[in-house]
N, C-alpha and C positions, 0 to 999 in steps of 0.2 A: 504493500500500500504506500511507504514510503516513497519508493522508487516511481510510482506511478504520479504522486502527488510532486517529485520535485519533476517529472518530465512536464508535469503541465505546468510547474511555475516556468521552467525556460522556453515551453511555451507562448506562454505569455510575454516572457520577455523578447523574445523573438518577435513578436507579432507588434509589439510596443515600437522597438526598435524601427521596423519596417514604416510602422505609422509615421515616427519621428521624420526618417528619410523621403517617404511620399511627401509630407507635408512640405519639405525642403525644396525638393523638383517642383513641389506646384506653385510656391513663391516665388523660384526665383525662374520660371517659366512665364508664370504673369507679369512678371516684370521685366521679362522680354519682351512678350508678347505685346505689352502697354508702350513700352519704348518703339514697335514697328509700327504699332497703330496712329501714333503721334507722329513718325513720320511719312506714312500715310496718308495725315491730315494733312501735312503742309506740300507733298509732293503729287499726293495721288496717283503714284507707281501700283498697278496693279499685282505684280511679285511680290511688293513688298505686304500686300494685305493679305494676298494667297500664304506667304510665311508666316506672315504674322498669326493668322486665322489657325494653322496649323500648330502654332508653337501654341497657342492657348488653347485647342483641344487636350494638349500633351498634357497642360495643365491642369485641365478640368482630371484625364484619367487620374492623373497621380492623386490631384485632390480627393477624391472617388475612393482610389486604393488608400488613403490615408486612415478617412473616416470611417473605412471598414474594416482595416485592420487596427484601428482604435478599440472598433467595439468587439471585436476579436478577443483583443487583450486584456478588457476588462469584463470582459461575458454579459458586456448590457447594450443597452440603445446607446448610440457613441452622442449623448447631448445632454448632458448633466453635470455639465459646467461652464462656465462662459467662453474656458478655451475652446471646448468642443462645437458650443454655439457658433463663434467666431470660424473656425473651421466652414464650417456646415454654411452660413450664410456667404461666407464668399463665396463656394462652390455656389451655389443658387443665382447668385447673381451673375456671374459670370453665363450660368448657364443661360441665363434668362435673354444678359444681351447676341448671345450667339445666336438663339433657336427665335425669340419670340420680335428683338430690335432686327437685328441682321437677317434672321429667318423668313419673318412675316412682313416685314416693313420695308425691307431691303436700305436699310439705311448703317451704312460702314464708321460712320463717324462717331458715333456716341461710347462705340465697344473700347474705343480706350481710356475713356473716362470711366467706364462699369470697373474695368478691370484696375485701376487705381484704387479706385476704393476697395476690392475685394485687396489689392496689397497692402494696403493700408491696414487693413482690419485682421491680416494675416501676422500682420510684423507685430502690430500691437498684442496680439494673441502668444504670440512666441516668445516677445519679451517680457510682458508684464500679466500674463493669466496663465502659463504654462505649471499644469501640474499632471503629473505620473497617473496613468489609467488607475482605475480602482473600481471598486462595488459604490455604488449611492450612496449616501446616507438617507438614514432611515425614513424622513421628514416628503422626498422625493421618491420614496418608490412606491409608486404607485401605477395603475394600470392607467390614470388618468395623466400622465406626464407625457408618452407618444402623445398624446391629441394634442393636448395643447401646445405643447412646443412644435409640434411637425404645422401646425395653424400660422402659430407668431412665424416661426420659421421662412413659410411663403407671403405672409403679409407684409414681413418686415423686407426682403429679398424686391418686390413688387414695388414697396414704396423707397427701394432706394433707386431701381431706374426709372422711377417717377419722379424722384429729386434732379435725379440728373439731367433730366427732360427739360424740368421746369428751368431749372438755373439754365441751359442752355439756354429756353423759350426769353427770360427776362432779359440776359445780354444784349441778344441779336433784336428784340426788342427798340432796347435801349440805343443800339446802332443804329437800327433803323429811323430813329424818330430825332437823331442828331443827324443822319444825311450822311454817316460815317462806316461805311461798312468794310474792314480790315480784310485780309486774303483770307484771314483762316475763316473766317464767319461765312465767308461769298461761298466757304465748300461743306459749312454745316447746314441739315434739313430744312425746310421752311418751317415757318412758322407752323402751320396749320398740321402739319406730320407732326410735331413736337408737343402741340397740342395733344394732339389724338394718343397721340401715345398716352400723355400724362394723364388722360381722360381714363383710356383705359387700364392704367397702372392701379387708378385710385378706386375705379369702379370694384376692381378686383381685389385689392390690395385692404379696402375699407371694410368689407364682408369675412376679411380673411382674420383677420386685424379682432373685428368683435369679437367672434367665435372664439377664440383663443383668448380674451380678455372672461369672456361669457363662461369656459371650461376651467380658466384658473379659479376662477370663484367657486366652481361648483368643487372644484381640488383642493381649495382650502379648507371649506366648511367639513 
């Protein structure tokens, strides 16, 4: 029994480890990938958006293999603490601007602003919330913690490339109504796409958002 119990702690450690490494390709993958999108923006080389496009899938999968060999290593849902959130939500968002901005919208521009935030939220996770897989504490295990979190999870993922949208939308706004429109602006969306977007981020984003507010209540009572 002994021997069986220390093969699943190196298990674990193993699988922990792998999390660690995924997590590290998918960082610093997005911030490749954010760097060719940015010049992208200013050149509009189509290469360079097909690489780029490529190199952040590379980094959704690692992200993907990260989160799963997280929950590997500690035998739970991998989102039961703000690193693992952190994790999880950039993955989402990333995904969001490839499949639903780039996918559905056809709009190349905004994916490298998705993906700054997702490194952003990645670095701060690794330096200042990183802690070692583990079992929950007692307070969180519940059957009611998947709901809710997998809820906030897509609301919050939804209203950040609604943020993005918007702060876009108010810039070029802003240019527009000064008569002043920069090179980079002249190759961001119109108005009315940025809208739409941000229309539908929050249509989605605001239902997603309650539920998840609406299930924590019922999880804490």
């Amino acid at each position: 029994r002994r021997s069986s119990e220390g093969a699943d702690a190196v298990t674990d450690l193993q699988w922990a480890r792998i999390s660690n490494d995924a997590f590290n390709v998918a960082l610093f993958a997005y911030i490749a990938a954010m760097l060719g999108y940015f010049v992208f923006l200013a050149f509009r080389r189509e290469a360079v958006w097909q690489v780029s496009r490529a190199v952040a899938v590379v980094g959704v999968v690692a992200n993907l293999v990260s989160i799963v060999a997280r929950g590997l290593a500690a035998d739970r849902v991998p989102w039961g603490n703000m690193y693992e959130y952190s994790s999880l939500l950039a993955l989402l968002v990333v995904v969001g601007a490839l499949v639903v901005v780039e996918g559905v919208y056809k709009v190349r521009s905004l994916t490298g602003f998705a993906l700054m935030f997702s490194v952003l939220t990645m670095a701060v996770a690794v330096s200042f919330l990183y802690v070692g897989p583990g079992p929950l504490v007692p307070a969180l295990n519940s059957y009611w913690l998947p709901v809710h979190v997998i809820l906030l999870f897509f609301g919050n993922a939804v209203f950040a490339v609604a943020f993005g949208a918007a702060i876009m939308y108010l810039l070029m706004e802003k240019e527009l109504k000064r008569k002043r429109m920069g090179a980079i602006f002249k190759r961001l969306p119109s108005l009315d796409v940025l809208d739409d977007i941000n229309y539908r981020c929050m249509t989605i984003g605001f239902p997603l958002l309650t539920l998840g507010i609406i299930t924590g209540s019922i999880w804490a009572e």
